[in-house]
C-alpha positions as a Markdown table, in Angstrom:
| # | Residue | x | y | z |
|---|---|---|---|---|
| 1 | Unk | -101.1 | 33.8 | 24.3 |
| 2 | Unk | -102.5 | 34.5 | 20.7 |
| 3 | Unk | -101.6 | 37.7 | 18.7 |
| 4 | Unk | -104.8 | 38.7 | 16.9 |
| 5 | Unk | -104.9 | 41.8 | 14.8 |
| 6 | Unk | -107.5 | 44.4 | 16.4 |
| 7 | Unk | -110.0 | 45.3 | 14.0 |
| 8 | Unk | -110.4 | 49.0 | 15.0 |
| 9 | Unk | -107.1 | 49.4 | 15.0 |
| 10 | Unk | -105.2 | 47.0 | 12.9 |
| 11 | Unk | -102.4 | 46.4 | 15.1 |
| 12 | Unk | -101.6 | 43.1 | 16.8 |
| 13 | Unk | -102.5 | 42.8 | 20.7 |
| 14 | Unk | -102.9 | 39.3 | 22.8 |
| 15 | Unk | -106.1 | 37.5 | 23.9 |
| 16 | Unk | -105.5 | 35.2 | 27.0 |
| 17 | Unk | -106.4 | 31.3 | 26.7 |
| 18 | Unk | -108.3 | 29.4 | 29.2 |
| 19 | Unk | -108.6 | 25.9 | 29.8 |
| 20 | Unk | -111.8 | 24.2 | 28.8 |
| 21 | Unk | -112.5 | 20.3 | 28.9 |
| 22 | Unk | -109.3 | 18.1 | 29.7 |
| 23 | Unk | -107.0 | 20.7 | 30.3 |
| 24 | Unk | -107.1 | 21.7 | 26.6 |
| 25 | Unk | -106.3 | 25.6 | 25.9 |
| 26 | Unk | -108.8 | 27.2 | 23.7 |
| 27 | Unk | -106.5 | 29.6 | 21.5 |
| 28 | Unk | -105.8 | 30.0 | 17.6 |
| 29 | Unk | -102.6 | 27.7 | 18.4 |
| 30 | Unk | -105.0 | 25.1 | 19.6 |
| 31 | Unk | -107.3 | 24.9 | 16.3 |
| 32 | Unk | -103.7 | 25.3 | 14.2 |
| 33 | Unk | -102.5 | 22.5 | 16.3 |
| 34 | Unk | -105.7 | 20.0 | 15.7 |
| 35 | Unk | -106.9 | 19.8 | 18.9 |
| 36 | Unk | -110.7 | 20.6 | 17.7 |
| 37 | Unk | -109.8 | 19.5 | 13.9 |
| 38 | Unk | -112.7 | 16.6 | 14.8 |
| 39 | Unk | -115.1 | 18.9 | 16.1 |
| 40 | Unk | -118.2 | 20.6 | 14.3 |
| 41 | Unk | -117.4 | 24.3 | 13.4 |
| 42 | Unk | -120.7 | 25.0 | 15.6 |
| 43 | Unk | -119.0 | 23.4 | 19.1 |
| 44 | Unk | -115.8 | 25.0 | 18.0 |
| 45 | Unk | -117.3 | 28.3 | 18.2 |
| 46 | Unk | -119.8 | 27.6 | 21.2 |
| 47 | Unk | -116.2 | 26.3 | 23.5 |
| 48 | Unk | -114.7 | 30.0 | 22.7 |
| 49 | Unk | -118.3 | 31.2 | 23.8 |
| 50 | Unk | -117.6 | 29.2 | 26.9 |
| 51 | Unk | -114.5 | 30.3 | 27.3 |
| 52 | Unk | -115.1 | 34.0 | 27.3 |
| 53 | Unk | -114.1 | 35.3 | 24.1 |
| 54 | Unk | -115.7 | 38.7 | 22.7 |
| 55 | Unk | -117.8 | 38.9 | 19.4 |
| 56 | Unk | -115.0 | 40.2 | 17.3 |
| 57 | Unk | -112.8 | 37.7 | 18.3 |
| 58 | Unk | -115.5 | 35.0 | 17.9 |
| 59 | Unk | -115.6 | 35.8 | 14.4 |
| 60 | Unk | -112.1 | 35.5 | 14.0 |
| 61 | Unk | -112.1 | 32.0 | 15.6 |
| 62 | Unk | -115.4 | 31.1 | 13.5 |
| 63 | Unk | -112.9 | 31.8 | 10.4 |
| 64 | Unk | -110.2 | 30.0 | 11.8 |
| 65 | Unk | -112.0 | 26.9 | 12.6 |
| 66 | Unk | -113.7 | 26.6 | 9.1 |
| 67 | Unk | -110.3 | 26.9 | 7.4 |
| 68 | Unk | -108.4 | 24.2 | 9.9 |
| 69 | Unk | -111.5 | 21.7 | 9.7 |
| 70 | Unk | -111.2 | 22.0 | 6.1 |
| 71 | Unk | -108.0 | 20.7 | 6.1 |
| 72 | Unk | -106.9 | 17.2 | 4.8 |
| 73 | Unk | -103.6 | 17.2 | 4.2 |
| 74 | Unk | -104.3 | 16.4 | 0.6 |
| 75 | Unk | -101.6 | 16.3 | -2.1 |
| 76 | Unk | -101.9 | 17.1 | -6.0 |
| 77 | Unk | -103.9 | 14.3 | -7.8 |
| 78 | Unk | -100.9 | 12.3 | -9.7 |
| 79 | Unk | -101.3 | 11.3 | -13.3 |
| 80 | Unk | -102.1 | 7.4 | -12.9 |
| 81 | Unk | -101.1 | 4.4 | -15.2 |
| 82 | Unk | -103.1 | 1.7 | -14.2 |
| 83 | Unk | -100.7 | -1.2 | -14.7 |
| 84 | Unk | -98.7 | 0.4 | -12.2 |
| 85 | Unk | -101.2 | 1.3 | -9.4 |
| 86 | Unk | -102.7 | -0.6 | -6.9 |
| 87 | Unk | -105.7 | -0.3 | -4.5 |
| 88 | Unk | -105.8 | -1.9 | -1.0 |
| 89 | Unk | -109.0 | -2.2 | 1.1 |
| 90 | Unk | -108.5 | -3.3 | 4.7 |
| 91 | Unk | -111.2 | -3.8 | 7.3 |
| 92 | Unk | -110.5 | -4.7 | 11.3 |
| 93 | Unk | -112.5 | -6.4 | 13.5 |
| 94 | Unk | -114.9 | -5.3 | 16.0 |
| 95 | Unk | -116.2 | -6.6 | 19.2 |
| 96 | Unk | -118.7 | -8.5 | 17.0 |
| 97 | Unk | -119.0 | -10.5 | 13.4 |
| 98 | Unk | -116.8 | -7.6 | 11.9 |
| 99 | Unk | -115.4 | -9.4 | 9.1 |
| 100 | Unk | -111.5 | -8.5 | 9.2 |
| 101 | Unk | -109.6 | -8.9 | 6.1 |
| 102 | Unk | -107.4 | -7.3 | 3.3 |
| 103 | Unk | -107.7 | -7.2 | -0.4 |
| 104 | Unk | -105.4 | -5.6 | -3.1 |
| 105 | Unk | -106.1 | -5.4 | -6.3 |
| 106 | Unk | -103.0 | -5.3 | -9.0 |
| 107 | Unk | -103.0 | -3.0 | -12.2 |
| 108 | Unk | -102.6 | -6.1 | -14.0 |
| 109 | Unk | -105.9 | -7.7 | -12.4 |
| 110 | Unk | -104.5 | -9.7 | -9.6 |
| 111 | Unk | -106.4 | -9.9 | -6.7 |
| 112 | Unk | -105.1 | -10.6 | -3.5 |
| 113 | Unk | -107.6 | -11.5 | -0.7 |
| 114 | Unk | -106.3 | -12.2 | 3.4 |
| 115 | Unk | -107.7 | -12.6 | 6.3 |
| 116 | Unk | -103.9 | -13.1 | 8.0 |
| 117 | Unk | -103.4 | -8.7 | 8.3 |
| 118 | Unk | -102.0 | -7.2 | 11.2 |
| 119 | Unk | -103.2 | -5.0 | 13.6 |
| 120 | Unk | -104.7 | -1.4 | 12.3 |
| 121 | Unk | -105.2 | -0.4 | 15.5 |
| 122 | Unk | -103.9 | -0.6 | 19.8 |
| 123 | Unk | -107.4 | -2.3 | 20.3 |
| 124 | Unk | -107.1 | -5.1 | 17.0 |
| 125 | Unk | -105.7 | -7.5 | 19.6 |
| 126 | Unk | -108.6 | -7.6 | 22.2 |
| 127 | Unk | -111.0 | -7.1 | 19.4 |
| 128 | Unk | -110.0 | -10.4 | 17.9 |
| 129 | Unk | -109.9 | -12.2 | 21.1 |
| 130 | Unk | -113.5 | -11.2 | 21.9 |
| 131 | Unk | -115.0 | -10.7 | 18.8 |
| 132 | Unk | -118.0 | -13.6 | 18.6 |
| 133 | Unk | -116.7 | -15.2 | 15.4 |
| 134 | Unk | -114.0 | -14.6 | 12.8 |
| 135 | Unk | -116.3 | -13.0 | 10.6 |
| 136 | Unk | -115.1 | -14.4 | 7.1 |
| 137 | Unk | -116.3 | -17.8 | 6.1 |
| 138 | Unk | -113.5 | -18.6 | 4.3 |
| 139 | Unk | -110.9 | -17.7 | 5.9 |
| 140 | Unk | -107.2 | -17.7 | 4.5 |
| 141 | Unk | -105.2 | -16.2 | 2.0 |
| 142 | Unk | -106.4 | -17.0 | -1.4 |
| 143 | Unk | -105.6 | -14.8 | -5.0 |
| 144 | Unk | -108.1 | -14.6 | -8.6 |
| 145 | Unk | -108.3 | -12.8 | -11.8 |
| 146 | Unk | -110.0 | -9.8 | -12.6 |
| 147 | Unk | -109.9 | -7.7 | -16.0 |
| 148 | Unk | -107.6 | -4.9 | -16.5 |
| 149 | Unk | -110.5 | -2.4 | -17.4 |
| 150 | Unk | -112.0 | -3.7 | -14.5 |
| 151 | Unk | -109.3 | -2.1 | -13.0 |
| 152 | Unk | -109.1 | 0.8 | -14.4 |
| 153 | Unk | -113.0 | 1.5 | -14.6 |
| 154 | Unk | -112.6 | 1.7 | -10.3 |
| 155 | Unk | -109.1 | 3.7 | -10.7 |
| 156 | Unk | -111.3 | 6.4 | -12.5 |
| 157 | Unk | -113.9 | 6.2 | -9.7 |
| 158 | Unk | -111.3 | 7.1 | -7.2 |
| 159 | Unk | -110.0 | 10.4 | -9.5 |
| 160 | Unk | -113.6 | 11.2 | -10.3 |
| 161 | Unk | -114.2 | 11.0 | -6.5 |
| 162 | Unk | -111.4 | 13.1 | -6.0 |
| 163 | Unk | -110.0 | 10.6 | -3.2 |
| 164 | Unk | -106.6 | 12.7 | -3.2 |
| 165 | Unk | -108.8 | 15.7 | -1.7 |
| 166 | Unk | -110.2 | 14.1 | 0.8 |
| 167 | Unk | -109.0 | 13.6 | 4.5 |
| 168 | Unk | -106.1 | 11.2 | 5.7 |
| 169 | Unk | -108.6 | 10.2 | 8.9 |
| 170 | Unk | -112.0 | 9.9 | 9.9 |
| 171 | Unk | -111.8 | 8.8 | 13.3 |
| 172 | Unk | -114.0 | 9.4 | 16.4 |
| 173 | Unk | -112.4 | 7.0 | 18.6 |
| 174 | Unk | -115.0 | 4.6 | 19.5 |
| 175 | Unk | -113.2 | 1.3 | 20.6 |
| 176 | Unk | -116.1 | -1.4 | 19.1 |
| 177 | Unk | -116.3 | 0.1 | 15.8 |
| 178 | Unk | -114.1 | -1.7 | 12.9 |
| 179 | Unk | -111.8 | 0.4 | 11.4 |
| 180 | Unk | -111.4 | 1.1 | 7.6 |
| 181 | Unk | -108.6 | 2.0 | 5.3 |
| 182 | Unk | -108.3 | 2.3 | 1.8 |
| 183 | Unk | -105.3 | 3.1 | -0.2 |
| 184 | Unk | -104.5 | 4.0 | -4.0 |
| 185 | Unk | -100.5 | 3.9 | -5.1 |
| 186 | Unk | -99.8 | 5.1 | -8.2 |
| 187 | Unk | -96.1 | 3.5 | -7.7 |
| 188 | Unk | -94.9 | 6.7 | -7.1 |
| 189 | Unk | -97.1 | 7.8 | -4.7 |
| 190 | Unk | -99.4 | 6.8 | -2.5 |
| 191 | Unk | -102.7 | 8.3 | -0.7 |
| 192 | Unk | -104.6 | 6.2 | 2.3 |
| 193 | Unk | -107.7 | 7.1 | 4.1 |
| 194 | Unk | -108.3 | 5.5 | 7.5 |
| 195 | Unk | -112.4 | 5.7 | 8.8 |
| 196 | Unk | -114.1 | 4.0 | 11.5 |
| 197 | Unk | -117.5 | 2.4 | 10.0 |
| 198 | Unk | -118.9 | 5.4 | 7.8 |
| 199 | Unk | -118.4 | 7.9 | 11.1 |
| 200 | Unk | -121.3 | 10.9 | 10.1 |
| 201 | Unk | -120.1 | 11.9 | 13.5 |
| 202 | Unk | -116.5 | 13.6 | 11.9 |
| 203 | Unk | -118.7 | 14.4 | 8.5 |
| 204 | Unk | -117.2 | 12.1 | 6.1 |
| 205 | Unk | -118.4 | 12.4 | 3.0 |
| 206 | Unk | -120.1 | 9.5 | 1.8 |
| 207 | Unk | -118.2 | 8.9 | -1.4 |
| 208 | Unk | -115.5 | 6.8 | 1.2 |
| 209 | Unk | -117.9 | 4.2 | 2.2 |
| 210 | Unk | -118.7 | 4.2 | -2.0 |
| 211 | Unk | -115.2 | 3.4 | -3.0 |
| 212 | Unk | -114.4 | 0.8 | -0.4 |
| 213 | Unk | -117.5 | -1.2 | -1.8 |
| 214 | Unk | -116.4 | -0.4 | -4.8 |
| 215 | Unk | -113.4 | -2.0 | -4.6 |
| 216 | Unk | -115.1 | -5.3 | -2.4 |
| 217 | Unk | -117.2 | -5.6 | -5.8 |
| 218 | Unk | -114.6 | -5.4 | -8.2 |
| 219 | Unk | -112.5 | -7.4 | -6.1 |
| 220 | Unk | -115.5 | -10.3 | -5.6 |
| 221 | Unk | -114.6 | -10.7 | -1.6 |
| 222 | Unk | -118.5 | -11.3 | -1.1 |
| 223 | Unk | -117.6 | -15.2 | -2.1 |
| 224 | Unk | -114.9 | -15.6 | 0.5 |
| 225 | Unk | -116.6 | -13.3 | 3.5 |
| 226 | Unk | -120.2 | -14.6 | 3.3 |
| 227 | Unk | -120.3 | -16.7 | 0.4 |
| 228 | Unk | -121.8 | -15.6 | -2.9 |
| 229 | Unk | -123.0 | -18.0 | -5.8 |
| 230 | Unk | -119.1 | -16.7 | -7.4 |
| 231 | Unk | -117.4 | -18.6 | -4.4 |
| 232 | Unk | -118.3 | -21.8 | -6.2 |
| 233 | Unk | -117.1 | -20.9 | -10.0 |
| 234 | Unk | -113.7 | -20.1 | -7.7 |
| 235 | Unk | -113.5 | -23.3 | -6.2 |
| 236 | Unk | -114.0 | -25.0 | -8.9 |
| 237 | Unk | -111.2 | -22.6 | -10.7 |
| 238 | Unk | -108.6 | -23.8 | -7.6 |
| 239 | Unk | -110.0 | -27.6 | -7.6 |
| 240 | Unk | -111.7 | -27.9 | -4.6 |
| 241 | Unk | -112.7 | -31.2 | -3.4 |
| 242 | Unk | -116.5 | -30.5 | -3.1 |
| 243 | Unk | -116.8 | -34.2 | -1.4 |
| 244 | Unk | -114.5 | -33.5 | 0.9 |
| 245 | Unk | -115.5 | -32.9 | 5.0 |
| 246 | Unk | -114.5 | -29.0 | 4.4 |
| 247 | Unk | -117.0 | -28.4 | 1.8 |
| 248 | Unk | -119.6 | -30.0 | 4.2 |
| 249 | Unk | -118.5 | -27.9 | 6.9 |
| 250 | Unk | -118.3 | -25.0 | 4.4 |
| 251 | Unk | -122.2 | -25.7 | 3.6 |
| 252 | Unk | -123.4 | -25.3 | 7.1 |
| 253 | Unk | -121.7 | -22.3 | 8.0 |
| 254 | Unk | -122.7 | -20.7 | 5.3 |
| 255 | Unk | -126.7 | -21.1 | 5.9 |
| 256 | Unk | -126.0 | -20.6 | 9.1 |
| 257 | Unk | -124.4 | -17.1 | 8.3 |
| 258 | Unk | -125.4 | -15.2 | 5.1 |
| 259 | Unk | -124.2 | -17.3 | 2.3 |
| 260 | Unk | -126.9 | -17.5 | -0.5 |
| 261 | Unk | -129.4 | -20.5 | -1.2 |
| 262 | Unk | -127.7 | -20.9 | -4.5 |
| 263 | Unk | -124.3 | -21.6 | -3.1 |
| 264 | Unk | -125.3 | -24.0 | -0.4 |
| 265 | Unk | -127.2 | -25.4 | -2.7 |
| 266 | Unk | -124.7 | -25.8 | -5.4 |
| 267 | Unk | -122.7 | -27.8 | -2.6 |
| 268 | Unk | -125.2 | -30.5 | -2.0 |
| 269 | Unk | -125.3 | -31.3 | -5.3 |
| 270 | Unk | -121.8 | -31.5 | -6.3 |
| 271 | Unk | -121.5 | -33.9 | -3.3 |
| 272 | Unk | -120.8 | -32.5 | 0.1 |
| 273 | Unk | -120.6 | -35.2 | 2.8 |
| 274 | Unk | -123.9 | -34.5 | 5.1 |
| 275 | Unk | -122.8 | -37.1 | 7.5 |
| 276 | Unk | -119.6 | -35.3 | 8.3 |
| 277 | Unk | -120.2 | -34.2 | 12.2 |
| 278 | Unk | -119.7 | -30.0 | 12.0 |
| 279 | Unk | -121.3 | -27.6 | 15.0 |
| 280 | Unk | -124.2 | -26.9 | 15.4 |
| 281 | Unk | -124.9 | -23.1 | 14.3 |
| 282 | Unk | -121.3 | -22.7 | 13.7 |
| 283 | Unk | -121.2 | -22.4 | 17.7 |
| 284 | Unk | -117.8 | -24.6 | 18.1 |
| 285 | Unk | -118.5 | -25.1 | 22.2 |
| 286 | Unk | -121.6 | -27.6 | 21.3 |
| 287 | Unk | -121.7 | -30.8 | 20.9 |
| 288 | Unk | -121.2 | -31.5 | 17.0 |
| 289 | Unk | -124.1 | -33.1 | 14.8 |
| 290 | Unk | -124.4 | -34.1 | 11.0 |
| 291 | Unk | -124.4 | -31.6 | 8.5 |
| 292 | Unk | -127.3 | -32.3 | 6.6 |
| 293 | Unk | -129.0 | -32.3 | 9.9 |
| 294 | Unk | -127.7 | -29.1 | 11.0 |
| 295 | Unk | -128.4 | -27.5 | 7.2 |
| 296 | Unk | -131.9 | -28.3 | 7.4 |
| 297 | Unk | -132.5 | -26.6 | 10.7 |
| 298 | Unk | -130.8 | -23.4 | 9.1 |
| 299 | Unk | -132.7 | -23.5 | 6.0 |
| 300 | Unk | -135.8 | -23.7 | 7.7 |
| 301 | Unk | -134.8 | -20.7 | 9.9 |
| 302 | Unk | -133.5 | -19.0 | 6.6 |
| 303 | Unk | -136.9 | -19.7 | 4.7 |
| 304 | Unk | -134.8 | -21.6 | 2.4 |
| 305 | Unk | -137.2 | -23.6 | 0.4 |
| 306 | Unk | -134.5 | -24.6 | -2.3 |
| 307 | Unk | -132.2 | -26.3 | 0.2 |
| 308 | Unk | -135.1 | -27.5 | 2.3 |
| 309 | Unk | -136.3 | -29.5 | -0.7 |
| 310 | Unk | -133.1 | -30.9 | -1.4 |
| 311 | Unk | -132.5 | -32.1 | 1.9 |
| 312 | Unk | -135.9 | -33.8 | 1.9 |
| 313 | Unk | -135.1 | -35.5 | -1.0 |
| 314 | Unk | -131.8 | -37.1 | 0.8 |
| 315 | Unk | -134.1 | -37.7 | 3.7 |
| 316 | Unk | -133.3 | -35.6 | 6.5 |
| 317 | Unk | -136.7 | -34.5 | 7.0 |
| 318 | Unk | -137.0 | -38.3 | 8.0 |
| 319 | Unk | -133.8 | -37.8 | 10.5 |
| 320 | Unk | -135.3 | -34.3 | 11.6 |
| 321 | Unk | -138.8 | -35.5 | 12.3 |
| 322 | Unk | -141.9 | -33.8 | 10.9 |
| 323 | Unk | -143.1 | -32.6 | 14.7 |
| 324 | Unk | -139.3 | -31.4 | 15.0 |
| 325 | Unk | -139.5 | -29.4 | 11.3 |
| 326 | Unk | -142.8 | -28.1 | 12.5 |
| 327 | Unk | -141.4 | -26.5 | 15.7 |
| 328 | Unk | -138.3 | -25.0 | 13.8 |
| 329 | Unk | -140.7 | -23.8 | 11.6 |
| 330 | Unk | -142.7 | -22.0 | 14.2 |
| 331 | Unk | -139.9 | -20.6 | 15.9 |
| 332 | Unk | -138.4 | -19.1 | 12.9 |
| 333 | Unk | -141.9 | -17.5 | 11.8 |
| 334 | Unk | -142.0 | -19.8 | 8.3 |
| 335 | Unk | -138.3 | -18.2 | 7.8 |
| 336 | Unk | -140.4 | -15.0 | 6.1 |
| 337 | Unk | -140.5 | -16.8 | 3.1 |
| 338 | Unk | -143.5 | -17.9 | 1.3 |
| 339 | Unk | -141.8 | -20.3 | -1.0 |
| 340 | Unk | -141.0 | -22.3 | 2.6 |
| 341 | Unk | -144.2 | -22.4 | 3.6 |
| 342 | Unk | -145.4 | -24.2 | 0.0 |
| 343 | Unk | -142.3 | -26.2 | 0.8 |
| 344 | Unk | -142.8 | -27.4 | 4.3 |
| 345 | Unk | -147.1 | -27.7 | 4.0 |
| 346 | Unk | -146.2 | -30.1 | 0.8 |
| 347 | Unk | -144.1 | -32.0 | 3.0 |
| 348 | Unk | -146.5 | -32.7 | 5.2 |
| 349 | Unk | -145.5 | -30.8 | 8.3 |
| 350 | Unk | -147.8 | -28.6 | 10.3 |
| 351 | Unk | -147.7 | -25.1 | 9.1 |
| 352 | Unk | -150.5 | -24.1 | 12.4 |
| 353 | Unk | -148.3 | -26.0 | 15.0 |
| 354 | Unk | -148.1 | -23.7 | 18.2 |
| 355 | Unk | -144.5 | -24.2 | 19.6 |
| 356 | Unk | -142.6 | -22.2 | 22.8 |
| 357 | Unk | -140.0 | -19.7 | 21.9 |
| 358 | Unk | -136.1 | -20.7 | 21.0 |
| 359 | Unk | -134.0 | -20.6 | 23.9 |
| 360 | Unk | -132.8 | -16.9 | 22.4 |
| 361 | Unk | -135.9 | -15.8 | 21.9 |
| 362 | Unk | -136.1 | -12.0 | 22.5 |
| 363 | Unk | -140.1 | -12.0 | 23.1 |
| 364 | Unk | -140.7 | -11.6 | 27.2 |
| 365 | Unk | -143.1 | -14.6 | 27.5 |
| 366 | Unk | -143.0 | -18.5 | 27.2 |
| 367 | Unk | -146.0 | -18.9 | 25.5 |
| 368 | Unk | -145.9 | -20.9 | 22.7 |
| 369 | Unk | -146.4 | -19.2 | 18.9 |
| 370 | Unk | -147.6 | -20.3 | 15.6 |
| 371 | Unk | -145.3 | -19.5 | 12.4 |
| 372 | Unk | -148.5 | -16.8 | 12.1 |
| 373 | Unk | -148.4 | -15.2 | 15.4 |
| 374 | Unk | -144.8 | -14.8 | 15.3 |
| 375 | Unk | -144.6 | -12.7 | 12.5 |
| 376 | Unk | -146.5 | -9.9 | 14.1 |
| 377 | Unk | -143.2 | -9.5 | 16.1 |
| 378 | Unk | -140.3 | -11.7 | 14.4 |
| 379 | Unk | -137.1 | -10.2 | 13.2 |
| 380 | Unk | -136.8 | -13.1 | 10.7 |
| 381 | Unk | -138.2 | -10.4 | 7.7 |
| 382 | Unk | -135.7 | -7.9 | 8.5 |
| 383 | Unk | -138.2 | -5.1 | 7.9 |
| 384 | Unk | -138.9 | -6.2 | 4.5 |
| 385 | Unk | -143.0 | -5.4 | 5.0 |
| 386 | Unk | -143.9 | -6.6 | 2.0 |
| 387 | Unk | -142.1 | -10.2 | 2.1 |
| 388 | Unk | -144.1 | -10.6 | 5.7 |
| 389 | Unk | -147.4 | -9.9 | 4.2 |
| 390 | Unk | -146.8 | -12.4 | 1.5 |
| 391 | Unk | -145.5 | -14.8 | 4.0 |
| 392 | Unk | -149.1 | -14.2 | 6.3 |
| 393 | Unk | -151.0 | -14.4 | 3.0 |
| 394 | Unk | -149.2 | -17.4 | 2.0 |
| 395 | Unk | -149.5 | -19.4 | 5.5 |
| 396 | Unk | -153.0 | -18.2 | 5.6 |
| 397 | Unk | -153.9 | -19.8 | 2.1 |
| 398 | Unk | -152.3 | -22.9 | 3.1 |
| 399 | Unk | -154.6 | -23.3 | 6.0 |
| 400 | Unk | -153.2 | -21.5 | 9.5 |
| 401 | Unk | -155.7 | -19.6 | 11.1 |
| 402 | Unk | -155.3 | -16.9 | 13.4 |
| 403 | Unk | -155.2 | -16.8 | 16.7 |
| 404 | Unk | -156.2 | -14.3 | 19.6 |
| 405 | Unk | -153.3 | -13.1 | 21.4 |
């Protein structure tokens, strides 16, 4: 039972509870208690509906709910000396390419970067065993330098954000989505936020997802978890063999994942071993095949005219084949990039050729495309519009015609 105060009256009298949903109990004690802290203050109010409440009372609960879902259990913003405090961003995996790692950056501008973390949540365990790849390409623990005003430029982010204000969790319970938390210790106190991937569904306030990129860019974890041109300034900082078999393998999983075309690049030419045998696609079940072999398959997929023409030049457009190029080049719709096309058509290889669909092709027939027809439907621009009509401009000036469907 709940004691409300009666408003003709003002004196206290009960209002029965009913279930509703799961065997939950719709009363004051139930909002006070959290059970509909997640909910919108509109359902809130539309379950006492359901559950037979009067108007007066409705308007009691309609206050109660907007006062509990305003709760955050915050604490006073501390005074904070930066040499002292710390901020820790950790990310989970998911039943995908989730990239699952830690980072802490020191007061003094250490950075600490992991992808050995434990489990954030019951589900971390199955998540990694399922997930379809690790995620990071550079997996490891591995530390660097940053500024002390770098640090405490993001410190003030988090007070101007006021991120002691905001909620401990954000979390709808999904079991696929990664999980997120972020922390700032003062080293005398300490305030985390836990979210699942940006949740609109629980109303988090944007400014969450802001700091934890933030803190990736300060931090520089782009080099390690997909490989930014930085990654190769850092290996060269912690004397990386660059003509050892890793940095080949290193190479190909990066283009065939989202490294940039200047940091693939970069390891060509400071020597990566492109005979060294690495999977195909990063897909470790296949039967392994060179790597500059395999790089010049991705970079034609990629529209990477840069490491295209370097691997030409080492002659692996010779080892590919130009009919072989051609149907890569098809397949990937000319990579959406019209610097490939001026790449591959000076090679020599047929920018018109029709060729049949990849094997994970999404389209529902087997006919086969041109480079030019594919782009009407190909995912390979990523809805970038205007780099897909430069690509058709380009493939047309270069002499593809098209074709009736």
């Amino acid at each position: 039972m709940w004691q409300v105060r009666n408003t003709d009256r003002g004196e206290p009298r009960d209002v029965p509870c009913r279930p509703i949903n799961s065997g939950h109990y719709f009363t004051a004690t139930g909002i006070q208690n959290n059970i509909f802290r997640s909910k919108p203050k509109e359902m809130v109010i539309e379950l006492a509906v359901l559950s037979g409440f009067q108007p007066k009372i409705l308007a009691l609960i309609s206050m109660t709910s907007l006062s509990v879902l305003s709760i955050s259990n915050t604490i006073a913003a501390p005074p904070i000396d930066p040499a002292r405090a710390s901020i820790t961003l950790k990310r989970s995996t998911c039943y995908g390419p989730c990239p699952a790692y830690e980072v802490k950056i020191h007061g003094d501008g250490r950075v600490q970067f992991s992808t050995e973390t434990a489990s954030m949540a019951e589900v971390d365990p199955a998540r990694r065993k399922f997930a379809s790849s690790e995620g990071v390409l550079l997996p490891g623990t591995h530390e660097d330098w940053i500024t002390p005003e770098a640090v405490k430029d993001l410190i003030g982010k988090f007070q101007a954000a006021g991120f002691w204000h905001l909620k401990n969790e954000y979390i709808i319970g999904i079991v696929d989505l990664p999980t997120y938390s972020l922390t700032i210790d003062t080293g005398q106190q300490r305030k985390t936020v836990v979210e699942q991937a940006g949740s609109r569904w629980v109303r988090m306030p944007p400014v969450v997802t802001d700091l934890q990129n933030a803190t990736d860019q300060v931090a520089g974890t782009d080099r390690w978890v997909i490989g930014s041109p930085a990654l190769i300034s850092w290996l060269e900082r912690v004397r990386f063999d660059f003509r050892s078999p890793h940095a080949a393998e290193l190479a190909a999983a990066g283009e065939w994942g989202k490294a940039s075309e200047a940091m693939v690049g970069a390891l060509i030419d400071r020597g990566a071993p492109l005979d060294q045998p690495v999977s195909p696609g990063g897909i470790t079940m296949l039967e392994t095949e060179a790597a500059g072999m395999s790089l010049i398959k991705a970079a034609i997929k990629r529209g990477h005219a840069g490491v295209f023409n370097r691997l030409m030049a080492l002659g692996w457009l010779d080892r590919l084949g130009k009919l072989k190029a051609a149907e890569y080049f098809a397949q990937s719709a000319a990579g959406c990039s019209p610097a490939l096309v001026d790449a591959v058509a000076d090679a020599g290889v047929d920018i018109d050729l029709s060729a049949p669909p990849p094997p994970n092709d999404y389209l529902p027939d087997s006919r086969g495309r041109t480079a030019l027809a594919r782009l009407q439907t190909s995912h390979a621009c990523q809805d970038d519009e205007a780099r897909r009509a430069q690509t058709v401009a380009r493939l047309i000036a270069r002499g593809a015609k098209p074709k009736p469907s």
